[in-house]
C-alpha positions in Angstrom: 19.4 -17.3 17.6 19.3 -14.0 19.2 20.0 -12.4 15.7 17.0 -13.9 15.0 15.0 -12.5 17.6 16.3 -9.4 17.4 15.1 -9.1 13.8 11.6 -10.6 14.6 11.3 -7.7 17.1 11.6 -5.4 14.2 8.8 -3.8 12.1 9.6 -4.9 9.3 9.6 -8.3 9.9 5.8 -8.5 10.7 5.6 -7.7 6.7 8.3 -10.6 6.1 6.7 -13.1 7.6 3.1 -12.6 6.2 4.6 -12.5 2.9 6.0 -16.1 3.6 2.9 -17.0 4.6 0.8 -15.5 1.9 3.1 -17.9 -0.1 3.0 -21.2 1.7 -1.1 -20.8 1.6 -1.1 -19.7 -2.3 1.1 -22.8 -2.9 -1.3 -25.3 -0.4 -4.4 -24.1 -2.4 -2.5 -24.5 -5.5 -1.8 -28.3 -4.7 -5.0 -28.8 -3.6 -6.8 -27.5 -6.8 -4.6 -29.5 -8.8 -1.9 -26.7 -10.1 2.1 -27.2 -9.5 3.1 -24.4 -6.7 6.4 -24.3 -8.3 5.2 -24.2 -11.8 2.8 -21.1 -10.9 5.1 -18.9 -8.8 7.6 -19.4 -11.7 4.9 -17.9 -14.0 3.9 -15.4 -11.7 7.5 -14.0 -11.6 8.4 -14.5 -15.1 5.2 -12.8 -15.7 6.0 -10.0 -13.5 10.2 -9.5 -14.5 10.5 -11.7 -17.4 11.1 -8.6 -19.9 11.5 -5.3 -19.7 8.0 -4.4 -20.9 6.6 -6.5 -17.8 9.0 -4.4 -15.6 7.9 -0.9 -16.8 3.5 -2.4 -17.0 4.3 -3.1 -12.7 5.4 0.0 -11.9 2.7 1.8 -14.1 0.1 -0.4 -12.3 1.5 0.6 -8.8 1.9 4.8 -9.2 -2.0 4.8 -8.3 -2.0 2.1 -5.4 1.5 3.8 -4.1 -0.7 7.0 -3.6 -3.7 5.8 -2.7 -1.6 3.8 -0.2 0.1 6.9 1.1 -3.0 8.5 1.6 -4.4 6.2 3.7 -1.1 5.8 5.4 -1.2 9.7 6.0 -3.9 9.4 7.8 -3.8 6.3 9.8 -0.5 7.8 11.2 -3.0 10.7 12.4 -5.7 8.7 14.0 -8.1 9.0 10.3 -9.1 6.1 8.6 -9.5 7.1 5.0 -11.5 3.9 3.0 -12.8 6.8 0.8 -9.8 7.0 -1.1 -11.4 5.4 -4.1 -14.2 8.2 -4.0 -10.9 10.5 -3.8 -9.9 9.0 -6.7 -12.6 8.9 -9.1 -13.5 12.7 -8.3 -9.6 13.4 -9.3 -10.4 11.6 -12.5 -13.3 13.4 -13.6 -12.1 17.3 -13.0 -8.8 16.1 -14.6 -10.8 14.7 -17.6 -12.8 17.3 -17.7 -10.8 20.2 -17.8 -8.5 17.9 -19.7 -10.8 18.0 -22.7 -12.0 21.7 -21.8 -8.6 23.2 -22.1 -6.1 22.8 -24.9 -3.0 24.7 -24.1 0.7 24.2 -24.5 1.8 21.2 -22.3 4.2 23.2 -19.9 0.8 25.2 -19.3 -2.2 22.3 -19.8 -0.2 19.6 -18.0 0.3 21.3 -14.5 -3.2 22.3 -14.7 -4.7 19.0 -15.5 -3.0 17.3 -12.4 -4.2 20.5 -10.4 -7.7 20.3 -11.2 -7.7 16.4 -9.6 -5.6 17.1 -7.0 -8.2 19.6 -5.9 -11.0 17.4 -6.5 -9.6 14.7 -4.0 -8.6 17.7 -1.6 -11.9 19.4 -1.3 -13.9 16.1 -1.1 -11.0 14.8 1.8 -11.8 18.1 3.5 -15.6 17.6 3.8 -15.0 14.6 4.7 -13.1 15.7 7.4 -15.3 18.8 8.1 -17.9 16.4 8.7 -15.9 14.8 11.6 -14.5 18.4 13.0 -18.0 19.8 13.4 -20.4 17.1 13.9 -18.5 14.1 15.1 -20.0 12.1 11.8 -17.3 9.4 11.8 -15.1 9.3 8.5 -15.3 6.3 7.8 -19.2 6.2 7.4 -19.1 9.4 5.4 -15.9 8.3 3.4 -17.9 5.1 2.4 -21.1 7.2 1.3 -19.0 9.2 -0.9 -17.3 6.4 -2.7 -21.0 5.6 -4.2 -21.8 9.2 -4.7 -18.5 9.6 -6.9 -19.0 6.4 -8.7 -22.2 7.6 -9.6 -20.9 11.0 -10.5 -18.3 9.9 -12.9 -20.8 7.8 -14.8 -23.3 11.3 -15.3 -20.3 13.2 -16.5 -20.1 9.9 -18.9 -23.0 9.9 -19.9 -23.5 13.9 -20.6 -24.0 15.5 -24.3 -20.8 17.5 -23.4 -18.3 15.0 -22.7 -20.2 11.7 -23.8 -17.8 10.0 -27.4 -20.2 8.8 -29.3 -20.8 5.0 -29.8 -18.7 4.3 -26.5 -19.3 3.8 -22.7 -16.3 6.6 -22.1 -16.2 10.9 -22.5 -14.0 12.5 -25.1 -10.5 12.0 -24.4 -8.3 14.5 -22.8 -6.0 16.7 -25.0 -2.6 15.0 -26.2 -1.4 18.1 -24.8 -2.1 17.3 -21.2 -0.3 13.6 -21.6 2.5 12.3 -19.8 4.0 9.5 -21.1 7.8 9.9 -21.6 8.9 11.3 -25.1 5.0 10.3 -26.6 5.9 12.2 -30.0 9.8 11.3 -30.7 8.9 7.7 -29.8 6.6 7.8 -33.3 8.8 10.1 -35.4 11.1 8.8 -38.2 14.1 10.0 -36.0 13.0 8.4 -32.5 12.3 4.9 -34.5 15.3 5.1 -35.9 17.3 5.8 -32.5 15.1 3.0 -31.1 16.3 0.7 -33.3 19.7 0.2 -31.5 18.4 -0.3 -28.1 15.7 -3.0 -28.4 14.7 -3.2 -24.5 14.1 0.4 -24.8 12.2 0.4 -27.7 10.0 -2.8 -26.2 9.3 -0.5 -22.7 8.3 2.5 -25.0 6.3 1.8 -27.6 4.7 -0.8 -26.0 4.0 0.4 -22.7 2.4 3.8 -21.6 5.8 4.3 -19.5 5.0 7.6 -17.7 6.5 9.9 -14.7 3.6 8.9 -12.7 6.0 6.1 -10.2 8.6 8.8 -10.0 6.3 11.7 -8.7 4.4 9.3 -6.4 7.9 7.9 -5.0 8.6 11.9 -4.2 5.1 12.3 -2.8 5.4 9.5 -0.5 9.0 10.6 0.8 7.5 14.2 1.0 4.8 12.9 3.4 7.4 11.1 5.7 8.7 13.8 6.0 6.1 16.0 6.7 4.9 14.3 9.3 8.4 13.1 11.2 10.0 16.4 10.8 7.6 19.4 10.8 5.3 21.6 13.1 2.7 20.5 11.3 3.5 16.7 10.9 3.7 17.4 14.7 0.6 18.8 15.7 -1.5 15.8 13.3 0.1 13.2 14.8 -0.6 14.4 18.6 -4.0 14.8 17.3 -4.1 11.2 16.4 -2.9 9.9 19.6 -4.6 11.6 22.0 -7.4 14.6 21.0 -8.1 16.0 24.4 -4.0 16.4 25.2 -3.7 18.1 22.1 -6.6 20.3 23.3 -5.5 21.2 26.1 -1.8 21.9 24.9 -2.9 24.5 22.4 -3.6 22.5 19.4 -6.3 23.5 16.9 -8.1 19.8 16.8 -10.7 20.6 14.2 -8.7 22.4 11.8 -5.6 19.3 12.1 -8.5 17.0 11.2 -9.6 19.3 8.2 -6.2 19.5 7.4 -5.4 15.7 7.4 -8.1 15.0 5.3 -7.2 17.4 3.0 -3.9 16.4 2.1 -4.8 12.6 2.4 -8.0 13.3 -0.5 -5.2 15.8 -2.5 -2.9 12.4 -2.7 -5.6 10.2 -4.0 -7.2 13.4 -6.2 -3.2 12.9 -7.9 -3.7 9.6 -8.3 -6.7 10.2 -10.2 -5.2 12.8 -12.3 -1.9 11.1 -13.1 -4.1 7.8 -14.7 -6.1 9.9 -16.5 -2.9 12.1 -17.8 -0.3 8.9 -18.3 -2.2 6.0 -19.1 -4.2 5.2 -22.3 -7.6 6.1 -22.9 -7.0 9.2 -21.5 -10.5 9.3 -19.9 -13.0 8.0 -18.3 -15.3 4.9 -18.6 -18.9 4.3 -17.0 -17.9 2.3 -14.1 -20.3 -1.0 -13.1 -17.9 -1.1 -9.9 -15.5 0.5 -8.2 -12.9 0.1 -9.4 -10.8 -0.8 -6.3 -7.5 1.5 -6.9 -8.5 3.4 -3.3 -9.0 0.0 -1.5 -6.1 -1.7 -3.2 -4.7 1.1 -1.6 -5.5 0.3 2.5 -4.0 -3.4 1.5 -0.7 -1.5 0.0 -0.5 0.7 3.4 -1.4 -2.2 5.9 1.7 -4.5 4.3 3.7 -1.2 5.0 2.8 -0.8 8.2 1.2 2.6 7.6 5.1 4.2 6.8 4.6 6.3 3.9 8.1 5.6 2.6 7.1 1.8 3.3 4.5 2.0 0.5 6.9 2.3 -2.2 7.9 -1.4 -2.3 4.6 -2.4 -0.9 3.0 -1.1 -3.5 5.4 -2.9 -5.9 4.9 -5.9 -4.6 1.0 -5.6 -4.5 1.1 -4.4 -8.7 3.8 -7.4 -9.2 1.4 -10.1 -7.8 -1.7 -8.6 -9.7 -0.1 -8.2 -12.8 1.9 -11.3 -12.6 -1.5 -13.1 -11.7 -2.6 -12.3 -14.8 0.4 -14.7 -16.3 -0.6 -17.7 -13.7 -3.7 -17.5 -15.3 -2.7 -18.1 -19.0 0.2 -20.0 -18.5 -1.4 -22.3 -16.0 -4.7 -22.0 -16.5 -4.8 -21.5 -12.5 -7.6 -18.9 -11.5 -6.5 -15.4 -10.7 -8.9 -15.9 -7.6 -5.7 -18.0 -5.8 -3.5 -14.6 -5.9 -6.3 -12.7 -4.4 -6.5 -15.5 -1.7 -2.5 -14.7 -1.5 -2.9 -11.0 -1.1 -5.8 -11.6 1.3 -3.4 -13.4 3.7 -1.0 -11.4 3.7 -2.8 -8.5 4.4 -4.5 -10.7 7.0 -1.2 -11.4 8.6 0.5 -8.0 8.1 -2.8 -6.5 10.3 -1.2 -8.9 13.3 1.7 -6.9 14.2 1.9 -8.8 17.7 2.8 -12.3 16.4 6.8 -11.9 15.9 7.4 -10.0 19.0 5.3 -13.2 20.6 7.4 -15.6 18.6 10.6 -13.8 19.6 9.7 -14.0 23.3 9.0 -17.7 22.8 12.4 -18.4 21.4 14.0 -16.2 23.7 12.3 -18.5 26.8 13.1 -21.7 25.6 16.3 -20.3 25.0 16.4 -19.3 28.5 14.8 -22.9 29.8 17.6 -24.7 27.6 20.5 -22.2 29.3 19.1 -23.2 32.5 18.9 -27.2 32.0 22.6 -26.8 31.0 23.7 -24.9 33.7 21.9 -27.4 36.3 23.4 -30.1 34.3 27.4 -28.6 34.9 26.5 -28.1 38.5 25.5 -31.5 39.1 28.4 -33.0 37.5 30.9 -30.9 39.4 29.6 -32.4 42.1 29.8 -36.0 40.8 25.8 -36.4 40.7 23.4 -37.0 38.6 20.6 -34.4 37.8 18.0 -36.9 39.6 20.9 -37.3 42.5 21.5 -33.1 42.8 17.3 -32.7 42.9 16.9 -35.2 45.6 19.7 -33.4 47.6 18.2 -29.9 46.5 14.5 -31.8 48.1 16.3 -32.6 51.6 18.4 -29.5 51.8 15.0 -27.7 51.6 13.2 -29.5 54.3 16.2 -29.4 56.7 15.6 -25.4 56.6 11.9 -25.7 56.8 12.6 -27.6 59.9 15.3 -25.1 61.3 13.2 -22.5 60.8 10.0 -23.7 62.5 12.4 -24.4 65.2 
């Protein structure tokens, strides 16, 4: 038992037990529409592990979320609340696309520039967003919101323009094969990388089949890379004492407006990557006129929330979030359940993650009846030492204490 409430005490288990929840209330809604719970969480997993393919179309669904996710992380962990991480995003798309298409040069030129160009779209508009705050006090997350729209809105002009506009389609030109970043895109077509293909089926299935890029494998670094940035440098430092307390920070020196700047920056360059490593790694290669948002940047706040804001935390967060939307999908055909029900099951865990105070509360509870139980017992051996019985020892216990109330008023 006290293993037990030693773990509940723990950070991690917050993010444990609002999965279990998120679960148990999918599988009660389930029941009550009509659906096997067993039935549908076997599809969901099958349709998130069940072959290799499945594996590698996960972990290209979570590179944007894990980013978009460390972002907001970033700057939660700095007193910022970035929601305009989709904005972030979508102006990261558009630069890359359009220099993308702008630009043909060899890949170990056009590649590195691509990414760059979205990487500084998110970091400039993360930087006004935080300039705003700096200098006027205009809260981010009112400014952050505003900007989402005006980006939506953006990437649908650039759509729609005579420069970048492919005929007879709602998307712009596609970027250059030059600037992709799938792994091996040629020698998986050739004669020769068929024919070496051939031998290893899985492989084969994950690489033809599946825009498999290095987009999961440079997020995973950036996320790392921003734990570490701000747990173990000057910088990381000043941010964070910016976060907790402004006026300290102030006072001790610490240049408040440019570490809000700053934060912003970095947090809008991590969801301008995001942007550019879609656009770069995953087929069109462009972008579409957008009805919506299309909810990679707020995806993004649920990924960081189930990690408890760690950066490093938002790597199997993020896997997790992409398993149960992709997996959803399976539900959906297999069982003909609606796709609405894994929403409800992200929703809840979300819910429950953003209640960090309920195992620490649950611990204490176990550890007091614990306690009570310990006590009972103890009372219990007492009174049987004695030769009486628990109602015999309290009466005892009753007279003893008047006989001293009497003595002492004496």
């Amino acid at each position: 038992m006290k293993a037990v409430t030693s773990f509940l005490r723990k950070p991690i288990a917050s993010a444990i037990v609002a999965i279990a929840i998120g679960f148990a209330v999918a599988a009660v809604v389930l029941a009550a529409a009509g659906y096997d719970p067993a039935a549908s969480f076997a599809a969901l997993f099958s349709g998130a592990l069940g072959k290799p393919k499945y594996i590698a179309n996960v972990f290209i669904k979570a590179t944007p979320i894990l980013l978009t996710g460390v972002a907001v992380a970033f700057a939660f962990q700095t007193g910022l609340f970035n929601i305009g991480a989709e904005g972030q995003y979508i102006l990261g798309t558009i630069l890359s696309s359009i220099v993308g298409i702008m630009v043909d040069l060899p890949p170990i030129i056009e590649i590195p520039l691509v990414v760059l160009s979205g990487v500084l779209g998110g970091a400039l508009l993360g930087a006004f967003i935080g300039f705003l705050k700096a200098k006027f006090g205009i809260h981010e997350v009112i400014t952050s919101i505003m900007t989402n729209w005006i980006m939506l809105y953006l990437c649908n002009f650039v759509v729609g323009s005579n420069t970048f506009h492919k005929p007879n389609s709602t998307s712009a030109l596609p970027i250059n094969p030059s600037a992709y970043t799938m792994i091996l895109p040629n020698w998986k077509k050739s004669p020769e990388g068929m024919a070496a293909l051939d031998n290893i089926p899985w492989l084969k299935e994950v690489l033809l089949k599946t825009d498999l890029n290095m987009g999961f494998i440079v997020a995973a670094i950036v996320a790392v890379l921003a734990g570490i940035l701000l747990a173990r440098t000057k910088l990381g430092f000043k941010l964070r004492a910016v976060g907790h307390n402004k006026d300290a920070a102030h006072f001790s020196g610490i240049n408040v407006d440019r570490s809000i700047i700053t934060c912003m920056l970095i947090s809008g360059a991590i969801c301008g990557l995001a942007g550019a490593l879609n656009i770069t790694g995953i087929s069109p290669h462009t972008i579409t006129l957008l009805a919506a948002q299309e909810g990679y940047g707020f995806n993004g706040l649920s990924v960081a929330f189930i990690a408890g804001c760690s950066t490093v935390g938002c790597i199997p967060s993020s896997l997790l979030f992409a398993g149960l939307l992709y997996g959803g999908m399976t539900v959906q055909q297999v069982m003909g359940a609606p796709s609405d029900i894994i929403n409800i099951m992200i929703g809840t865990i979300v819910f429950f993650t953003a209640l960090p105070g309920i195992t620490p509360i649950l611990a204490n509870w176990i550890d007091k009846r614990r306690a009570s139980k310990a006590d009972a017992l103890l009372a219990a051996e007492a009174a049987s030492a004695t030769g009486d019985t628990p109602r015999e020892q309290a009466a005892e216990d009753l007279v003893t204490d008047a006989s001293n109330n009497v003595e002492q008023e004496a």
